[in-house]
C-alpha positions as CSV (number, residue, x, y, z in Angstrom):
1,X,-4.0,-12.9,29.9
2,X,-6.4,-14.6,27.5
3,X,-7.1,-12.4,24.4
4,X,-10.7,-11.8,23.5
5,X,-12.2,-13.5,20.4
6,X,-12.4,-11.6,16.8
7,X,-16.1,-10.5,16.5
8,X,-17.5,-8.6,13.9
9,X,-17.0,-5.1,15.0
10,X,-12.9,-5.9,15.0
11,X,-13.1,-7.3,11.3
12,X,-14.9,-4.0,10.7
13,X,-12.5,-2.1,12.1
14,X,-9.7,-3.7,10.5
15,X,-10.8,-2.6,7.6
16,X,-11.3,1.0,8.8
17,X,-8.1,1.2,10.1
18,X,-9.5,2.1,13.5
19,X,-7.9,-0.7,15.1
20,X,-4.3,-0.3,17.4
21,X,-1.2,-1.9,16.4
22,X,-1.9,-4.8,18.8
23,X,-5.5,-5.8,18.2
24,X,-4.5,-5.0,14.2
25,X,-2.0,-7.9,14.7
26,X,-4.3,-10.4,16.1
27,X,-7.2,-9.7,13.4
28,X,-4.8,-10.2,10.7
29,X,-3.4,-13.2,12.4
30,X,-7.1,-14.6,12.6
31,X,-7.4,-13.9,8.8
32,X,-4.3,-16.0,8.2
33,X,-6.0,-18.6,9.3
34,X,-9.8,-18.3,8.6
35,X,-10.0,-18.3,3.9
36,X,-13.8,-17.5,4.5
37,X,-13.4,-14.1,6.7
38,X,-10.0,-13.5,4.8
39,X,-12.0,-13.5,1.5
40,X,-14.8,-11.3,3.3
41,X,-12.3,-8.7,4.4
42,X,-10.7,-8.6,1.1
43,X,-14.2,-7.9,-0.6
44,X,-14.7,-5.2,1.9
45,X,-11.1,-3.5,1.4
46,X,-11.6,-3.4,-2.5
47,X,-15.1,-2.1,-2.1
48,X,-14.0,0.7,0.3
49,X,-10.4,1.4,-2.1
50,X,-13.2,1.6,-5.1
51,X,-15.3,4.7,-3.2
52,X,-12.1,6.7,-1.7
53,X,-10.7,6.5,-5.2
54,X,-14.2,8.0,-6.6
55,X,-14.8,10.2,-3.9
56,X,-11.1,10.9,-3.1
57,X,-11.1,14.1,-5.9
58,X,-14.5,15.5,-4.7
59,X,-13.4,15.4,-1.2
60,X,-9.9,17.6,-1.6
61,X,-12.0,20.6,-3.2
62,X,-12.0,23.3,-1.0
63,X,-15.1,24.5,0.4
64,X,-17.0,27.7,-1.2
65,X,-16.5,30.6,0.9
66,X,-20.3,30.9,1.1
67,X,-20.9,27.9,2.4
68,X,-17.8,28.0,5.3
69,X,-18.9,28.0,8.2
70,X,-16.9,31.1,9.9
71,X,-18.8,33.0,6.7
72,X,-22.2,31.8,7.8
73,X,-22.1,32.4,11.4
74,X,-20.8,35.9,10.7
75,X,-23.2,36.6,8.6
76,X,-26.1,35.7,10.6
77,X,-24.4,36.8,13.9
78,X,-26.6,40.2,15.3
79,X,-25.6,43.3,16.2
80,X,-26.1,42.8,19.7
81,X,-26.0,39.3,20.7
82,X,-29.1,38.3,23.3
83,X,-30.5,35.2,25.0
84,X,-31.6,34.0,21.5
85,X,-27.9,34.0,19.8
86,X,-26.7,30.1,21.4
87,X,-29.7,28.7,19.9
88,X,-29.1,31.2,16.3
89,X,-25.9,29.5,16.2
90,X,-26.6,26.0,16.6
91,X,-29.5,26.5,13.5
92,X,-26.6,27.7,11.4
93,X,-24.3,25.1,12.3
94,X,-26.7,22.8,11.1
95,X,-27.8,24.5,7.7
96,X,-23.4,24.7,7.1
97,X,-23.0,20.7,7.7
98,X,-26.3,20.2,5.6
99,X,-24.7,22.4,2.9
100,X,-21.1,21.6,2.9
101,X,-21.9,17.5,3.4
102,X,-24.1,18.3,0.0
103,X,-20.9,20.4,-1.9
104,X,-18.6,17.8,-1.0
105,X,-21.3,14.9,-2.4
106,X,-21.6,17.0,-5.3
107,X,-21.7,15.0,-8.7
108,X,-21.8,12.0,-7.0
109,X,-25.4,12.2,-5.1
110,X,-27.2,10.4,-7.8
111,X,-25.5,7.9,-9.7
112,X,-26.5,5.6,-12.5
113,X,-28.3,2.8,-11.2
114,X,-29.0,0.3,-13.7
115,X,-28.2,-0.6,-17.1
116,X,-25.2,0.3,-19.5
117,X,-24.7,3.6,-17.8
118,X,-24.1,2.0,-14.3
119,X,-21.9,-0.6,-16.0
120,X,-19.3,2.2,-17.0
121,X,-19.4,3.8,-13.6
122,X,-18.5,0.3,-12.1
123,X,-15.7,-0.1,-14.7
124,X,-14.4,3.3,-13.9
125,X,-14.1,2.9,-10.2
126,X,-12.5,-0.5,-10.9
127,X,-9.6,1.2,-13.2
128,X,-9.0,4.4,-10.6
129,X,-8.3,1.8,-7.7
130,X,-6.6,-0.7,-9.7
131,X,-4.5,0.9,-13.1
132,X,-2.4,2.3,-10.8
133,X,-1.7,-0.6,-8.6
134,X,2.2,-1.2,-10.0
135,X,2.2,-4.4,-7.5
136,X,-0.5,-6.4,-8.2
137,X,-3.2,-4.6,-10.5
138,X,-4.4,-8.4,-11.9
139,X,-4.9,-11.5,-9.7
140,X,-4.7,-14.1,-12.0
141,X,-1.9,-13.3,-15.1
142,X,-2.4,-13.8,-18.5
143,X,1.0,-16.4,-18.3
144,X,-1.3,-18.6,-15.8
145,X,-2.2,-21.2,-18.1
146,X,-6.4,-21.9,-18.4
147,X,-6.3,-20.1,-14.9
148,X,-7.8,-16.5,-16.3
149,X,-10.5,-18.2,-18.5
150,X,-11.1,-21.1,-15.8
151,X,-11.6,-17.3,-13.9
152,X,-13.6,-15.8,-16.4
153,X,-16.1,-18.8,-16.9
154,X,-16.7,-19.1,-13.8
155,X,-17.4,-15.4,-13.1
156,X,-20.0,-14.5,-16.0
157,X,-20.9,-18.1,-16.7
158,X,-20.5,-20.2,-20.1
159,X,-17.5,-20.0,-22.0
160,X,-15.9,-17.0,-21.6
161,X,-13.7,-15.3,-24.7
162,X,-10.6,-12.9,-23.7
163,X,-10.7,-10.4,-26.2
164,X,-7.5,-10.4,-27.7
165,X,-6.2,-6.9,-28.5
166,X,-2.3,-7.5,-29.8
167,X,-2.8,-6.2,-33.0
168,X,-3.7,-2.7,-31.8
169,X,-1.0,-3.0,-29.6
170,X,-2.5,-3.3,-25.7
171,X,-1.4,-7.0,-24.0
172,X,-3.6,-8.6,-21.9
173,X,-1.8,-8.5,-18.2
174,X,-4.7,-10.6,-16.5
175,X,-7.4,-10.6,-14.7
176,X,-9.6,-10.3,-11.3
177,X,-13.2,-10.2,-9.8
178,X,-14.2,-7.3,-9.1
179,X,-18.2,-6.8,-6.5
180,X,-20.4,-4.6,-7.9
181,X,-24.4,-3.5,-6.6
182,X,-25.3,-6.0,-9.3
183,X,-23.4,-8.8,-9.2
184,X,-19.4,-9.9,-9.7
185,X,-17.9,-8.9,-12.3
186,X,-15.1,-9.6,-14.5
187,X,-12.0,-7.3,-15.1
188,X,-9.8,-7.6,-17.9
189,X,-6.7,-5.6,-17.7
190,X,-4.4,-4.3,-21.1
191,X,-1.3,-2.1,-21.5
192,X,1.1,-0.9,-24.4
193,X,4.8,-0.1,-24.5
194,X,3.9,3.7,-23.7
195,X,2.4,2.5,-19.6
196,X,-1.5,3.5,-20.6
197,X,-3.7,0.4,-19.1
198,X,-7.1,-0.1,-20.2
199,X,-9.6,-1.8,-17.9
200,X,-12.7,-3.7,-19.8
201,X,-15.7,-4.6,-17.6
202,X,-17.5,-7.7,-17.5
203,X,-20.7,-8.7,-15.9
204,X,-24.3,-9.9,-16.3
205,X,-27.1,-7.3,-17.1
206,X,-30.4,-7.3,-15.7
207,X,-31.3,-4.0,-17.5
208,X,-30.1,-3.0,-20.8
209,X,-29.5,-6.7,-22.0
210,X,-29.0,-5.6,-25.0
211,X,-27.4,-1.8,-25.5
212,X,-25.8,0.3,-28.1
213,X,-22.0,1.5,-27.4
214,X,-22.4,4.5,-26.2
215,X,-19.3,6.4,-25.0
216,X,-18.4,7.6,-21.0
217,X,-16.4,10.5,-19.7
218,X,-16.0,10.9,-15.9
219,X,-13.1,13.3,-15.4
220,X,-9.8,11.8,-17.3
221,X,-11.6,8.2,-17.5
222,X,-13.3,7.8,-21.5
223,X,-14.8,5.3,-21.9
224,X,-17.4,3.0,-24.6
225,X,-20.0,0.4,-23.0
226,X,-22.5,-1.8,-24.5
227,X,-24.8,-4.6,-24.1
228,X,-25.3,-7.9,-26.4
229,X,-27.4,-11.3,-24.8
230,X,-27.5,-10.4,-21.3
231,X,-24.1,-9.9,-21.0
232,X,-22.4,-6.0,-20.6
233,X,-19.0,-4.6,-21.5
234,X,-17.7,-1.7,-21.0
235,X,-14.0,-0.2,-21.9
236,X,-12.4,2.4,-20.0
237,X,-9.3,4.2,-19.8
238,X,-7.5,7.3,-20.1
239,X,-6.8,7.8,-23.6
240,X,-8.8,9.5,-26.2
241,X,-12.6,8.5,-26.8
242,X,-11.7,8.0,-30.3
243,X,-8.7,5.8,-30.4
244,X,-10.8,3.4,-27.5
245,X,-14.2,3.4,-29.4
246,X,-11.5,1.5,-32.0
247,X,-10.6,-0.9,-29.7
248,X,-13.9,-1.4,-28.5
249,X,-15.4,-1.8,-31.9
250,X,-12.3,-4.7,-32.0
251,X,-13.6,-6.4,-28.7
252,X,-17.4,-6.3,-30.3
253,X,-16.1,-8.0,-33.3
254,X,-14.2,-10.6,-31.1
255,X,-17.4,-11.8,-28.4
């Protein structure tokens, strides 16, 4: 029998995970062969890794017993239940989804939009998904020749400088491109002998073009971002704030 054709709603899907094992092997068959749609699906997977890994403490916390649902409907439940208690129910249903889809989005409803501040969210979400990566946190290597400022270059434009943090002990491990709402950017990734990776943020700013550090803290994630000539940086990992407002004081003095 003559398999269907890959449409959109399969690439989708592969990406979802929805797919079964059979139809999973022919869209990753098709990607094999197609760089364009492989490249689109890989954007797509590292966008979707980026929000579980933000979302994915948020989501685990249990539910408030005031807003559970069992609570609410017992609460509102009457003495005597009449014609009136099917249609009682359903409203409370509906005020518990409205509440408990708002407790779980909690803290994350409103994020930074623009500027410095959005910068070191972005760089944040791009060390939770990728730190921990022991396979392949970096695309291109440090040990690739030109390839990771060929990479860099091309990704922010002119000629890009690696910040070089040796002498405070961190060694560069490489490199990727990372989407963001605004743009690509570029991520630099560091470790020491001790396993702590640092991620530093590079990408073009349309607000904030030029910025003071100022410093980050989103759960165990510190970090220091700034702005000079259009371009913004931003330095995260989970260390002190103090020891990484050093290093990015080291980068400033470097770009």
């Amino acid at each position: 029998m003559t398999k269907r054709p890959i449409n959109e709603d399969d690439l989708q899907a592969f990406v979802d995970g929805a797919l079964d094992v059979e139809r999973h092997q022919d869209v990753a068959a098709f990607l094999e062969t197609n760089k364009d749609a492989a490249k689109r699906i890989s954007s797509y997977q590292r966008d979707a890794a980026a929000l579980r890994s933000a979302l994915g403490q948020i989501a685990v916390e249990p539910i408030p017993s005031r807003l559970n649902l069992a609570n609410i409907i017992e609460k509102q439940r009457p003495a005597k239940q009449g014609r009136f208690a099917p249609m009682a129910a359903a409203a409370v249903l509906l005020l518990a989804i409205g509440a408990s889809g708002g407790w779980l989005l909690k803290g994350y409803s409103m994020p930074p939009t623009e500027g410095v501040a959005a910068l070191a969210q972005e760089a944040s979400a791009s060390y939770s998904t990728f730190a921990a990566d022991r396979l392949r946190p970096v695309e291109v290597r440090a040990d690739s020749g030109d390839d990771l400022r060929i990479l860099a270059s091309a990704t922010i434009g002119g000629t890009a400088t690696i910040p070089d943090l040796s002498k405070a002990g961190y060694r560069l491990m490489g490199g990727r491109v990372v989407p963001t709402p605004h743009g690509s950017g570029l991520m630099l990734m560091y470790d020491d002998d001790k396993g702590n990776r640092l991620v530093m943020l590079t990408r073009r700013m349309q607000v904030d073009q030029d910025k003071p550090m100022v410093p980050s803290d989103q759960r165990d994630i510190r970090g220091w971002s700034w702005a000079r000539n259009g371009l913004g940086y931003s330095l995260v990992g989970a260390i002190s704030s103090e020891h990484l407002h050093t290093l990015a004081d080291e980068i400033r003095s470097q770009i």
